[in-house]
Structures are given as structure tokens and as C-alpha cells.
N, C-alpha and C positions, 0 to 999 in steps of 0.2 A: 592663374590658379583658380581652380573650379570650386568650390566650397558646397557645403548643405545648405548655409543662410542664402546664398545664391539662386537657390530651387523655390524660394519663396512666391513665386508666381502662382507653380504650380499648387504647392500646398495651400496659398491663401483661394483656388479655386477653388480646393478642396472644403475649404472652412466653408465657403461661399456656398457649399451643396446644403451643409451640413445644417448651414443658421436658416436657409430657406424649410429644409425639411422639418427642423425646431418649432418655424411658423407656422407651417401646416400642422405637427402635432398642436400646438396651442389652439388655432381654430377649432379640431375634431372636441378638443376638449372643453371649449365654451356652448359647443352644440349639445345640449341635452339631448337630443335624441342617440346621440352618440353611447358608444356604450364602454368600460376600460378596456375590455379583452382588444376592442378595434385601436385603441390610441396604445398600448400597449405593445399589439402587434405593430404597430408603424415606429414604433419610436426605439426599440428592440435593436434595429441595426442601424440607430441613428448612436445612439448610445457604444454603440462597440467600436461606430466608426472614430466617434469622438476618442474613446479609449485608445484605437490604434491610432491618433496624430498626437496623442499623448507620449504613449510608451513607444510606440515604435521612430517620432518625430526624436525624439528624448536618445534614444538606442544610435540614431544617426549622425547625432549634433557629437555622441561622446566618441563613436566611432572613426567620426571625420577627422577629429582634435587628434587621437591616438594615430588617425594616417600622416598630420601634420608633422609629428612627432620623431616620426619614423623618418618620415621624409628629411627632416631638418639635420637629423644625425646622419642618414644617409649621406648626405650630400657632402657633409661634412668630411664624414669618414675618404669619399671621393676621392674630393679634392686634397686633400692629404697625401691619398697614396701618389696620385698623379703618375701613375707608369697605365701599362694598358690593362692591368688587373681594376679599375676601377670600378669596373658594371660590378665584377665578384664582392670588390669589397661592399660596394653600396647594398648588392642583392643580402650579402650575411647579417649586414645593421640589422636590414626590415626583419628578418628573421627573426631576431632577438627583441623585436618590437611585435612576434606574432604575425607577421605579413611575409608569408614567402612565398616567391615569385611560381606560380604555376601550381598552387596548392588553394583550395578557400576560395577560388574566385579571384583571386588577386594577382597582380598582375605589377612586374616593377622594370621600369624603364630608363635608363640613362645617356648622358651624353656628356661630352668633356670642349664641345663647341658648338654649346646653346649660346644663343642671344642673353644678357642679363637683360632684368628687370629695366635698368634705366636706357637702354641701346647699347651700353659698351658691348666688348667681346674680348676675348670669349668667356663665360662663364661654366662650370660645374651644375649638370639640373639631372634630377630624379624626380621620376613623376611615379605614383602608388595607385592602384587603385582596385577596389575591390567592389565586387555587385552583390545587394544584397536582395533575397527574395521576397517578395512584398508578405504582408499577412494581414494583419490586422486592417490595414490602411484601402483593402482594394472595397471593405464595406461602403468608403464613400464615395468610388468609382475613380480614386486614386491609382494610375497605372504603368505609374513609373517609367524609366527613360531606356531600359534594356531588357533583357531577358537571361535565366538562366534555365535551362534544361528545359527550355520551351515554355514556361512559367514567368510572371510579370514581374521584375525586378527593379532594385533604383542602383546605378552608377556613383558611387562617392569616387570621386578623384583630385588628387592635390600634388605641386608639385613648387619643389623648393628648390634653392639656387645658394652656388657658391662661387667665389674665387679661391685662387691659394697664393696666401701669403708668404713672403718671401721675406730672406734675411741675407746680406751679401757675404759670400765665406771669401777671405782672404790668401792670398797665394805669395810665398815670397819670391817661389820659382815659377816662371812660365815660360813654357817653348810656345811660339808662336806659330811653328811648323810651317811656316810660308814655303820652304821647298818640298815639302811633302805632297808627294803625288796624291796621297790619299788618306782617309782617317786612320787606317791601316798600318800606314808609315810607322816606324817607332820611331820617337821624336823626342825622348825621355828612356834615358837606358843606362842601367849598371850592371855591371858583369865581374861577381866574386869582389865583394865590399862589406867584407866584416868590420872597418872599423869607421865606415862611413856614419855622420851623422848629423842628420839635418835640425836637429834639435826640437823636433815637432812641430818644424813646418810643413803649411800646406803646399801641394805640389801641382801644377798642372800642364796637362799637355793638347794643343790640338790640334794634334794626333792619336798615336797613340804611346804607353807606358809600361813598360817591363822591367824586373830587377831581378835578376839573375842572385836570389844567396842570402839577400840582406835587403829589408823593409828598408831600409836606409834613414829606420827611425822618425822617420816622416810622419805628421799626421794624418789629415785628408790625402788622399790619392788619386785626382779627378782627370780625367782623359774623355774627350769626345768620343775617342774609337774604345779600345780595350783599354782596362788598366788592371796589369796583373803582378801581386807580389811586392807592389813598392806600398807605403805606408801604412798607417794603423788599419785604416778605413780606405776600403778602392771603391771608388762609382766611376762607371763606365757610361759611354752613351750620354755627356754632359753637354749640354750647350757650350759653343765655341766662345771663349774670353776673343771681342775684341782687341786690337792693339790701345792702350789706354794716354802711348807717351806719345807718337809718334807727329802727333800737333804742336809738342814742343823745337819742330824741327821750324817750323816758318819763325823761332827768334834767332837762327843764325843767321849774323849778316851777307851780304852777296863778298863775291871776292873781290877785295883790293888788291892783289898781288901782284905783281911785275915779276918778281924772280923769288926764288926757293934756296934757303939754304937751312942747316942745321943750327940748331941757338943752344949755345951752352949756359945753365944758371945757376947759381951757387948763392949761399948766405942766407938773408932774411930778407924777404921782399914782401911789396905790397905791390901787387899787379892790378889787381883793378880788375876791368875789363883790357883781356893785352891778346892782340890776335898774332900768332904764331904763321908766317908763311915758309914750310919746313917743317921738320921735326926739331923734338926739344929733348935735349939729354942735361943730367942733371952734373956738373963736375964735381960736385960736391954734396952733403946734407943740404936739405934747401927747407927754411921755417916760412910757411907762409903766414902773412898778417895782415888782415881785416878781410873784406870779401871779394873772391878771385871770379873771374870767370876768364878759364884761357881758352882760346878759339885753337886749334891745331890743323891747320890746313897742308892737306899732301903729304905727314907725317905721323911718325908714333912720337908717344911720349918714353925715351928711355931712361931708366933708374940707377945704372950704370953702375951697380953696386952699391948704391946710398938710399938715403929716406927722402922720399918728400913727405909733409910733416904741415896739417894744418895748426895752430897755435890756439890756444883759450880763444877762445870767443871769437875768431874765425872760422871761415866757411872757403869752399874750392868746389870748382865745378869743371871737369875737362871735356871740352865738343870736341870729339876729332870729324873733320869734313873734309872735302875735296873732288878727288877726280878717280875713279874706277879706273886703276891699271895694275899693272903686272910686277911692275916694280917699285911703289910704293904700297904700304903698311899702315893700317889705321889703329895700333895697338898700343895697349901699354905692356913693357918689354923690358930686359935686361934684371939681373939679380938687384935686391935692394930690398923696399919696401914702402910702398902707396897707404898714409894714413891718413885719410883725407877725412873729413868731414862737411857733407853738401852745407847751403843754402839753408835755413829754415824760413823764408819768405821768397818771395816775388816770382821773377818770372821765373827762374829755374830751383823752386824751390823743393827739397828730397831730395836732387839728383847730384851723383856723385859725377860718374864718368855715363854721357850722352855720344853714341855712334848717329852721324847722320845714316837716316833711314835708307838713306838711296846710294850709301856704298854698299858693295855688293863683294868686292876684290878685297883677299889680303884683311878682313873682319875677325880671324878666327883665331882662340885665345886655346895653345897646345898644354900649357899649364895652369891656370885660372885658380890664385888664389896661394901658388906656392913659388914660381920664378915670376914675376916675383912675388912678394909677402902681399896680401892684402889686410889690409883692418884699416873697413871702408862704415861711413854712417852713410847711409841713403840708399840711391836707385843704381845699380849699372845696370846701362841698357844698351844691349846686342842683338839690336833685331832680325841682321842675318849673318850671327856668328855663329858657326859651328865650334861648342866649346867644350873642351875638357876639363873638367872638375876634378882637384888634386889636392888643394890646401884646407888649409883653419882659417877661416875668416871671421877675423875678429872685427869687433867695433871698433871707430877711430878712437887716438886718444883721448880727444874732447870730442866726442862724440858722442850720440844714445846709441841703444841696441835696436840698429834696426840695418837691414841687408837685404834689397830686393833685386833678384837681376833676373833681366827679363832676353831672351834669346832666341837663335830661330830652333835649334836642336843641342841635347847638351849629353854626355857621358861622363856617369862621375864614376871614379875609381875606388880603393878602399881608403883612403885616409881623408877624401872630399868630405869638411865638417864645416856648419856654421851653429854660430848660437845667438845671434841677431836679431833679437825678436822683440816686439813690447813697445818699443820706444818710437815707431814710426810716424805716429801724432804729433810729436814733441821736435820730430825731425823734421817735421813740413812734409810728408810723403803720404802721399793716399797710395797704398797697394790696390793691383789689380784684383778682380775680385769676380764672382760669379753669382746671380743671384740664387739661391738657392731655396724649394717651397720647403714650409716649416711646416704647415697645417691652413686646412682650408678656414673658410670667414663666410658667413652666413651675407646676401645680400638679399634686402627685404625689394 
């Protein structure tokens, strides 16, 4: 940053003229032969020149502070906006500070992948600057560092620096769009859903997002490509959410299995950690008691018309894993109703029902949320399910209100409703999230 006090070099040469020509008046005027009219005339534009590094030094020191000023809200203003209207908005601040760009001499420059100050990157920087015409100051053969209209001028220039602060916005839905050819894809879509209602969750996709009818009561609305018609608030054009769960896939263990059959369970059990080789249908209501983790390998989990049913102060966590084929199902399935409530600590802690990442076959949920019933506390995570969205998902019964499900592409119909929301701290669950700029932050 270039500053007035900066120029000190030049000015204190300027002094240097001044206190030399001071001495010379003082000699003429110890010489009686000397006469006033002579020390007069010599001291004449000693005097004005002093006067110009007075006022006119004075006029530079307040005008450089007023570009500082400018600049500091500029950059400000910038980094805020953070879309490519930046330069406009930073050019309007200086305006309103009296500096506008291509008017007065002035001149206003920005960039949104300047170096900061301390080396990081990138930073927010507008630089200001304005030339002013000398006058007073060239009596003491002061000749400043530019020129305007062909006349000796001095350069004031200053330039200030931001980042933009950020705040993570939470999502309870996210399409993960892995099969999407392109951001273009729609990957988040409703078509005539009047009685949809997502309860004023955030929503996002990355791809893109469209709803056909009905906002679907959503809050935010964020899609990397387009997002049109779905929630209170649509941003389009957002940076891509990460996959955030899919690291939880290295705690399933490797396969023990020898042979495959179906496992029938009924009553009140405490499972533990109980690995499943086969699918698991329920013959009965089933209470689970204390903290589950069931592995499902090469099968769904079927409800068969009944409940599974976490108890007070349990917790359940379903992994379905396996083998990519044609004729096996990684789902959960069959009339009844799933009221589970995840983990609030350790390793699978939020998660309600976890798809290994790397099925691919047979992941996709045609009713989600209504065959069967859901009222789920935690995370479902379907990271290459193509799902249909139908039901009310309510919270477990001993569960908080929280309901995150995370997918590769999802279609919700008109009666797709959750109200899940709030409680996900409480439930052990960090939601996926995006960081999103609030307002830029001055770096000195």
C-alpha cells in the first residue's frame, strides 16, 4: 500500500531546499549593506513555498485517509458480493466516498485473486487512486511523481484487502448426483406436489433442481447447475457438497460368510454388533434393546408387515453390504414400519440405515418413507439410490427431530413430507453442509 507519509523522502528534500534558502535569507540580512526590498524579494517564494507544504502537505495527508476509507469499504462491499459483479460493486462504494472511477483523476481497480497481505490466497483487493495538480508546492521545486494535462502532479494511491467470511448452511436432503452426466442433469425433482412438505429444509443438489408446482416448502434451494422453483430461496451455481459419510464405509468388517440364508426375528433382543449373511425379515414386532449395529450382507432388511421398534434409551444402526448382482436387494422393504433411532456416540454415530458406497445394484427405494412407514432419528444414506419420495417421516419414537438422507438422485411426489429438523446435535449427526460467504473481513 502506497501511502502520502510514504513520500517523505521526497518532501523532506523539499524542506531541505527550503531551510537552505531560510539560511541564505538570514545571511543577506546580517549584511548591512543589504537592503529589505533584496531579502524580501528572496524570501517572497520561500514563504509560499513553505505555505504550499503546509496546506497543500495538509490537503494530501486528509485526502489519502478519505482514499483509505474508500478503499476499506470497497473491498469490503467486494468481498460480500462475491459473484462477478464485484469490480461494479466496489466501483459504487468509492463513488459514495466521492472517488469515481474515470472522473477527477481517479481511477479504481480490483481483483478477487490478489495475493493477501500475509502470502495466503486468494484475497479481495481494490486499489484507488487519484492524481492531484501540484500548486503551491512546485515554489520549492517540488515536482511530484506524475502528471495531469501535461502539468506536475503527485499520485496518492492506496489499496486494501479482504476475504469473505463464511458460515456452513445445512442440508437435510442431498443428491449427490454421481450418475449425472452433467451439472445440467436434474438430480432433485418434483412434478405436481401440492401437498409436499419438507418442513423448511434445506435442500441440495449437485446437479441440478427443479419442481414442477410446489416450492415443496423447502427453505434454501442450492444446486450447483440450475435451481428452479423448489424452496423459499433458490442459488444456483453453488459449489459442489462433497460426499461427507462415505469414510464411514472402512468400519464395515471384511466378509465372514460361507453361505447365505434368510434370518427370521421376532420379540425383544439385544443384538449387539450381529452380522447378518442373508437378508433379515422380521416374523413378528421386533423391540430392540441397548445399542445395535446389524451388518446385512447380500440382503434387505424385510418388515413383513410389522415394526421394528428402537426402545428408550437405545440406539440401531442398519449397514446393508455385499456383492453388486442382479438378483440380490440392498433395501429396506415390505409393509410395516422402521422406528429406529441411530447411535448418539462412536463410531456410527447419527446414522440410522448406512448403504455400502460401492453397491451399485438393486440400491433404489420405489416408495421411501411410505411402504414401508418411516420414523427414523438420524442419517439414511443412499449414495447410489435412485429414490422416490412418498411418505411422512416422522422421528423415532425415542428419538429427536432430526432426518438427514443423503442420495444419488431423488423424486418426491405430492404427499413426500418430513418435519425432522432441530434435533441433530443431540442425535450425534453433523449434517452435510456448504460453506456459504456472509460478508467480507478486512485483512490488514
Amino acid at each position: 500500500m502506497l501511502s502520502f507519509l510514504q513520500r517523505g523522502g521526497r518532501v523532506s528534500s523539499a524542506l531541505h531546499q527550503v531551510r537552505a534558502a531560510l539560511q541564505s535569507a538570514a545571511r543577506l540580512r546580517s549584511d548591512k549593506r543589504g537592503n529589505v526590498l533584496v531579502i524580501f524579494a528572496v524570501a517572497l517564494p520561500l514563504m509560499v513555498g513553505t505555505l504550499g507544504l503546509a496546506v497543500e502537505g495538509g490537503s494530501w495527508y486528509q485526502t489519502n485517509r478519505s482514499l483509505q476509507n474508500a478503499a476499506d469499504e470497497a473491498v469490503v462491499a467486494a468481498a460480500t458480493n462475491a459473484t462477478s459483479t464485484y469490480l461494479t460493486e466496489a466501483k459504487a462504494v468509492t463513488s459514495q466516498y466521492g472517488f469515481t472511477d474515470g472522473s477527477g483523476n481517479v481511477t479504481v481497480t480490483a481483483s478477487n485473486a490478489a495475493t493477501c497481505p500475509g502470502g495466503a490466497t486468494p484475497c479481495y483487493s481494490v486499489t484507488v487512486t487519484k492524481k492531484l495538480p501540484l500548486m503551491l508546492m512546485q515554489a520549492v521545486g517540488f515536482t511530484g511523481n506524475t502528471t495531469v494535462s501535461g502539468k506536475a502532479a503527485e499520485r496518492l494511491q492506496v489499496t486494501a484487502y479482504a476475504t469473505q467470511q463464511t458460515s456452513p448452511r445445512e442440508y437435510c436432503m442431498l443428491a449427490l448426483a454421481g450418475s449425472a452426466p452433467s451439472t445440467s442433469a436434474v438430480d432433485f425433482l418434483a412434478n405436481g406436489a401440492p401437498k409436499a412438505d419438507l418442513g423448511g429444509c434445506n435442500i441440495m443438489s449437485n446437479a441440478s433442481m427443479n419442481c414442477n408446482g410446489h416450492d415443496l416448502n423447502a427453505g434454501y434451494a442450492d444446486a450447483v447447475g440450475t435451481s428452479q422453483d423448489c424452496g423459499k430461496i433458490r442459488d444456483s451455481n453453488m459449489s459442489k457438497v462433497t460426499d461427507p459419510y462415505s469414510s464411514k464405509a472402512s468400519n464395515i468388517p471384511s466378509n465372514s460368510c460361507s453361505s447365505y440364508a434368510t434370518t427370521t426375528i421376532t420379540g425383544s433382543l439385544a443384538l449387539g454388533t450381529k452380522n447378518y449373511c442373508g437378508g433379515v425379515k422380521l416374523g413378528a414386532d421386533v423391540t430392540l434393546t441397548g445399542d445395535n449395529v446389524i451388518y446385512i450382507r447380500d440382503g434387505s432388511l424385510d418388515l413383513n408387515g410389522h415394526t421394528l421398534l428402537t426402545a428408550s434409551g437405545a440406539s440401531a444402526v442398519i449397514v446393508f453390504t455385499g456383492t453388486n448382482s442382479s438378483s440380490i436387494s440392498h433395501i429396506v422393504t415390505g409393509k410395516g414400519t422402521l422406528d429406529i433411532s441411530s447411535p448418539t456416540s462412536g463410531t456410527w454415530s447419527g446414522t440410522a440405515i448406512y448403504t455400502d458406497p460401492t453397491l451399485k445394484t438393486n440400491v433404489d427405494y420405489s416408495a421411501a418413507g411410505n411402504s414401508p412407514s418411516w420414523n427414523i432419528s438420524g442419517l439414511v444414506y443412499l449414495p447410489n439410490a435412485n429414490v422416490t419420495f412418498s411418505g411422512a417421516v416422522g422421528k423415532g419414537t425415542n428419538g429427536n427431530a432430526c432426518f438427514v438422507m443423503v442420495f444419488d438422485k431423488i423424486t418426491i411426489n405430492g404427499t413426500g413430507s418430513l418435519f425432522n429438523q432441530g434435533g441433530c446435535a443431540a442425535q450425534g449427526l453433523t449434517p452435510p453442509s456448504n460453506p456459504i460467504g456472509i460478508r467480507g473481513r478486512l485483512v490488514a
